[in-house]
C-alpha positions in Angstrom: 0.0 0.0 0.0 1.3 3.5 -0.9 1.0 6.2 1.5 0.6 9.0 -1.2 -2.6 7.3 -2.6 -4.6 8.6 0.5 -3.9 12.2 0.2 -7.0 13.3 -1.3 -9.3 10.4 -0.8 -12.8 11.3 -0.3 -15.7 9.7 2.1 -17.1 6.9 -1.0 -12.8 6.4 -1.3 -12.9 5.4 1.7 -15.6 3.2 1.4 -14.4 1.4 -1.7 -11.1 0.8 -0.7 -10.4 -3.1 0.5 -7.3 -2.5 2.1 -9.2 0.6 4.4 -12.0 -2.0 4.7 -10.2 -5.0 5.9 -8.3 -2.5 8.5 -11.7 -1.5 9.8 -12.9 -4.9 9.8 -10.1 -7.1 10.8 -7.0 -5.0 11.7 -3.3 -6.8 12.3 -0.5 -4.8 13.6 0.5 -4.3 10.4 -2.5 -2.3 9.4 -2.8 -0.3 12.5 0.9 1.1 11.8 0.1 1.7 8.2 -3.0 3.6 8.8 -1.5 5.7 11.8 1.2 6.5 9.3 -1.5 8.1 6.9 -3.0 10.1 9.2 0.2 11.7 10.7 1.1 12.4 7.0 -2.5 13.7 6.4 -4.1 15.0 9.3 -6.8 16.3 6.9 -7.7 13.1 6.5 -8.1 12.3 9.9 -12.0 13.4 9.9 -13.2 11.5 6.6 -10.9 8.4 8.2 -12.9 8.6 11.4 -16.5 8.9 9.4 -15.9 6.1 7.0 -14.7 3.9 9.8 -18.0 4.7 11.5 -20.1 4.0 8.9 -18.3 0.5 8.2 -18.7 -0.1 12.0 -22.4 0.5 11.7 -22.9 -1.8 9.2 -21.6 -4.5 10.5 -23.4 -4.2 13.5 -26.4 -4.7 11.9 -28.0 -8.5 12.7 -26.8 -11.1 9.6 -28.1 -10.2 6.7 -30.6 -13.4 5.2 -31.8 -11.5 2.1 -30.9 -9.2 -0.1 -33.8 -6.7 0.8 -32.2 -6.5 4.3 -29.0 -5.4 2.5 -30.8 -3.3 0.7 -32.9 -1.4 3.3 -29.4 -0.7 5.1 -27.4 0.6 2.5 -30.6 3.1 2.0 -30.5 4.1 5.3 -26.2 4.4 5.0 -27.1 6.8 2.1 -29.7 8.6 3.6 -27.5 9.9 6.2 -24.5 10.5 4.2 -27.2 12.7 1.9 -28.4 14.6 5.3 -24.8 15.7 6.2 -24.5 17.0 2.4 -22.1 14.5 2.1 -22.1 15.0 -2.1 -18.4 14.3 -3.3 -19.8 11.9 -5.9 -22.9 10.2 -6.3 -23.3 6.8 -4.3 -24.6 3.7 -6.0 -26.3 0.7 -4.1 -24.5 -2.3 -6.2 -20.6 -0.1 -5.5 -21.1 -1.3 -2.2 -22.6 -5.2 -2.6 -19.5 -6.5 -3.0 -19.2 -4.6 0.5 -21.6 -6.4 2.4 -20.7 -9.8 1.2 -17.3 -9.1 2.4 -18.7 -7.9 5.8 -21.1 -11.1 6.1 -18.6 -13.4 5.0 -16.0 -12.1 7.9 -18.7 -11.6 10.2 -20.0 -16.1 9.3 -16.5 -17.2 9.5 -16.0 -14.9 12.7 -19.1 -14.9 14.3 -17.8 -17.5 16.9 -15.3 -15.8 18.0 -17.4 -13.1 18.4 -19.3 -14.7 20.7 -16.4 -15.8 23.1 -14.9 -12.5 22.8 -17.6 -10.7 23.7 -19.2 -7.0 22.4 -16.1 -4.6 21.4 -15.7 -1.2 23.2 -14.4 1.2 22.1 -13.5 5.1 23.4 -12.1 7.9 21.6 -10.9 11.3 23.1 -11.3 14.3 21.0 -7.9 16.7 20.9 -7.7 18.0 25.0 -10.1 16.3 25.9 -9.5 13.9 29.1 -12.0 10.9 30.1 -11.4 8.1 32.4 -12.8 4.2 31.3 -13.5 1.7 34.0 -12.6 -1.4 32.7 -14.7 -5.3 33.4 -12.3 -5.7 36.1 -12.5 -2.5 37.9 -9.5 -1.1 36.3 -9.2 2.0 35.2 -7.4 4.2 32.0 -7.4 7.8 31.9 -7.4 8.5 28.2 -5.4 11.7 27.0 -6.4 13.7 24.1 -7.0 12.2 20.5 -6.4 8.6 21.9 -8.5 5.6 21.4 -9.1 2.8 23.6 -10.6 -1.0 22.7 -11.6 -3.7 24.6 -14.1 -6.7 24.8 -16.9 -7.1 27.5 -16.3 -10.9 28.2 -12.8 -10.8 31.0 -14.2 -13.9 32.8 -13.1 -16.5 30.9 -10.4 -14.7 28.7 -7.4 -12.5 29.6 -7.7 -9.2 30.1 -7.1 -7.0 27.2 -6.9 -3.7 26.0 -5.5 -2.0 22.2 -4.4 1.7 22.7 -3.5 4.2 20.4 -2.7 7.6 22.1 -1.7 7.5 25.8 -3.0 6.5 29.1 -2.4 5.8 32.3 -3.7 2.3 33.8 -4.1 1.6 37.6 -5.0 -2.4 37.1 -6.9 -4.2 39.8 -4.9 -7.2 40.9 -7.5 -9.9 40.7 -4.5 -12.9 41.4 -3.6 -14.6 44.4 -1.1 -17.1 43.0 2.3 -15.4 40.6 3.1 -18.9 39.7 -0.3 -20.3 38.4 -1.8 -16.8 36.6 -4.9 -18.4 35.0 -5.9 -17.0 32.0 -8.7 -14.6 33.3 -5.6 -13.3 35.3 -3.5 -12.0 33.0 -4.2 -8.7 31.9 -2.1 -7.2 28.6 -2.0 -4.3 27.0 -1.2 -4.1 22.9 0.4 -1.3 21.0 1.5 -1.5 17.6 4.9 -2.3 18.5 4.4 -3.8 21.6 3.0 -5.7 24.4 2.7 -4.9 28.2 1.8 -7.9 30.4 1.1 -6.7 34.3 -0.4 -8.0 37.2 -1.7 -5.0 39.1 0.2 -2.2 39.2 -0.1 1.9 37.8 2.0 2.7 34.2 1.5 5.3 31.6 1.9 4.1 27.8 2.5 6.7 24.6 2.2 5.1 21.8 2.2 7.2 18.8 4.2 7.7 15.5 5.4 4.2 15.7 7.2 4.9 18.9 5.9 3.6 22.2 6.8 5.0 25.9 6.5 3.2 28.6 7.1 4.1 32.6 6.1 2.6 35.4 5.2 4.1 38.4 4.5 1.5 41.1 4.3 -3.0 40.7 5.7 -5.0 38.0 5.3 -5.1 34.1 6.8 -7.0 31.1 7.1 -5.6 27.9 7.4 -7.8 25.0 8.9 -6.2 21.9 10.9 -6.6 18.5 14.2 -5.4 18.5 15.8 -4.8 15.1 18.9 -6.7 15.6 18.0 -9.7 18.2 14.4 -10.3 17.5 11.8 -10.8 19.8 12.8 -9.6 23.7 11.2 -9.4 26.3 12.0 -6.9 29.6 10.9 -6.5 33.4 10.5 -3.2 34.4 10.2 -1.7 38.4 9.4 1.4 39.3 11.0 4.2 38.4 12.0 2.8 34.8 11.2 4.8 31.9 11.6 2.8 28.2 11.1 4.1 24.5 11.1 2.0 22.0 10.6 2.6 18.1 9.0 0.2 15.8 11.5 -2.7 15.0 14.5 -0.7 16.6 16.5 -0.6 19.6 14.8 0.1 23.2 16.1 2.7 25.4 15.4 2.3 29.5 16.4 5.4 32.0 15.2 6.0 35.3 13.1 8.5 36.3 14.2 10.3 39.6 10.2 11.4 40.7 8.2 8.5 38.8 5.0 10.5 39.7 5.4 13.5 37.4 4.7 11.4 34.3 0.9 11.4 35.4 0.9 15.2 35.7 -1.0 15.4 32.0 -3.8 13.6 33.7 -4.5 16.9 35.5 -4.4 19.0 32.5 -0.5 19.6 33.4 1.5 20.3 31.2 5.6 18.8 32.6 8.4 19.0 30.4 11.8 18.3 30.9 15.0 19.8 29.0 12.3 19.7 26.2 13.4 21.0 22.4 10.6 23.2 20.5 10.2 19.7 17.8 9.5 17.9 21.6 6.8 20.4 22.8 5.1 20.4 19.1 4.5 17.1 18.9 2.4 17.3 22.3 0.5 20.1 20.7 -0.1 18.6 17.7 -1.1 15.5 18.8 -3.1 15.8 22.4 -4.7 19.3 21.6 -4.9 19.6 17.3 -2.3 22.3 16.9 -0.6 22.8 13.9 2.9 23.6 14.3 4.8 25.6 11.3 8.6 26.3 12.5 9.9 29.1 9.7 13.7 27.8 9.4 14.2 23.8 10.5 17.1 24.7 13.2 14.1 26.0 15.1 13.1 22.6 16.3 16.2 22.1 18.2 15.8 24.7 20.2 15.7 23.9 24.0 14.2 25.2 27.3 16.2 23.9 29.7 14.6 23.0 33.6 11.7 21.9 33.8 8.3 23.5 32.5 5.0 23.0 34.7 1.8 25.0 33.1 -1.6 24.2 33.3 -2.9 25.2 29.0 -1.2 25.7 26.3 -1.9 29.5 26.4 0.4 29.3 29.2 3.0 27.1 27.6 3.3 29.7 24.4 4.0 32.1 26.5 6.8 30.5 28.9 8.1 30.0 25.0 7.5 33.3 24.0 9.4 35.1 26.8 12.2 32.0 27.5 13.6 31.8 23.6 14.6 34.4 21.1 11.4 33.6 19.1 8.2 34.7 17.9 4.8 32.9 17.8 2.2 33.6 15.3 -1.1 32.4 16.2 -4.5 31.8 14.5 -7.1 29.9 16.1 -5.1 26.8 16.2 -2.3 27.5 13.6 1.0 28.3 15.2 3.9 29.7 13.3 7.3 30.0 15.1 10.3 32.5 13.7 13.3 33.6 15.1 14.0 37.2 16.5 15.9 39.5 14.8 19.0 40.0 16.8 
């Protein structure tokens, strides 16, 4: 799949694309990187991604389809509502999207099984600053950052415990196991990212994973990550508290410790902590937690550092700790920010 391709795709693109639909459907790790790739290259494209997925999601929670008048009456009702939202790029035709439903009735015959064991899907998205917490089956509990998506099934009692995250949290895991050396399966309790795995018992950690880069610290109990490595392979790593790992897709993982554990929950309270942090650092929290759009006029810009530690409450505040600590300027329309250096 090339990246480029997606650029200007439009909502019925979307909708006709197989690869997009077998991601929606039936994503692999694989898939997940790919799309997230796309939408950091085209944020524009975030919105239509999201609507498409929702509509494909609707459909296939409809009940399994046993004629072709029930296909029918559903794809009207699809097209209805795209026509209400003046959704008019191109006009949409019933039989464009036939070959559509078989494919979603034959994944959902051959899966529909699984479904069953696996229980009804969840899943919560944040919109760019906003915060929510999710209490898991368990008791559990994730407090979602901005523009981060959570997933999980309803049926823990006879299957691990699992969640997929894209975005960041911060998980405080009820420890449901009496026994470390017989952990049933009910017991175990993982979390999936797209380039790794976090296995944990009970214990509170925060996880970025964005950008195919994943960081990990752990603030109190016991974790494992299992992760690729692009030299040795598969590895696996226990991590106590106080450790601090970042890993990038397929490459080597880095592991510090952090001196006051603590601080890396500070975001949950609409804190904004950074450390040593270049301009490229701080950016890339405003782009992706709150929507900003970050334009730097010359690239040596990026690498510009505050050094000490920064600890505001907004981002109105953190543009100005900017503003009046570096030799810059900051241009700023509604959530447009452009960044030039002072004349000296």
């Amino acid at each position: 799949m090339q990246i480029a391709k997606y650029s200007n795709y439009t909502l019925p693109d979307f909708l006709e694309d197989d690869d997009f639909l077998l991601f929606v459907i039936s994503p692999s790790q694989n898939d997940t990187v790919f799309w997230q790739q796309v939408a950091a290259e085209y944020p524009q494209q975030t919105e239509i991604i999201a609507e498409a997925s929702k509509i494909i999601k609707a459909y296939r929670k409809q009940d399994v389809f046993t004629n072709e008048a029930n296909q029918s009456k559903v794809w009207l009702r699809i097209e209805s509502s795209l026509q209400k939202d003046q959704v008019k790029p191109k006009i949409f035709s019933l039989n464009k999207y036939l070959r559509v439903a078989a494919m979603l009735l034959l994944v959902s015959s051959i899966g529909i099984s699984l479904w069953l064991i696996k229980g009804r899907q969840n899943e919560i998205d944040t919109a760019f600053g906003e915060l929510r917490t999710v209490t898991l089956p368990d008791g559990s509990t994730v407090v979602l950052n901005g523009n981060s998506k959570l997933t999980y099934s309803d049926n823990w009692d006879k299957n691990s415990r699992e969640v997929w995250i894209n975005g960041e949290g911060l998980f405080n895991v009820t420890h449901i196991n009496k026994d470390p050396a017989h952990i049933k399966p009910s017991e175990r309790f993982i979390v999936h990212c797209p380039d790794m795995d976090i296995e944990v018992l009970g214990t509170t950690f925060n996880v970025r994973s964005r950008h195919n880069k994943t960081n990990v610290g752990l603030v109190q109990g016991k974790i494992r990550l299992d992760y690729v490595d692009a030299v040795t392979g598969k590895q696996s790593l226990i991590m106590k508290p106080g450790d601090y790992v970042q890993h990038t897709y397929k490459k080597a993982l880095t592991r510090i410790t952090l001196p006051a554990p603590e601080k890396i929950t500070k975001w949950t309270k609409h804190q904004l902590l950074f450390n040593d942090a270049s301009l490229a650092q701080i950016s890339e929290i405003m782009t992706d937690d709150y929507g900003y759009q970050v334009d730097f006029s010359s690239p040596d810009l990026a690498n510009f550092k505050i050094e000490g530690e920064i600890n505001v409450p907004n981002v109105e505040e953190l543009i100005e700790t900017i503003s009046t600590t570096l030799p810059v300027k900051i241009t700023r329309t509604d959530k447009n920010i452009t960044i030039t250096k002072l004349n000296p």
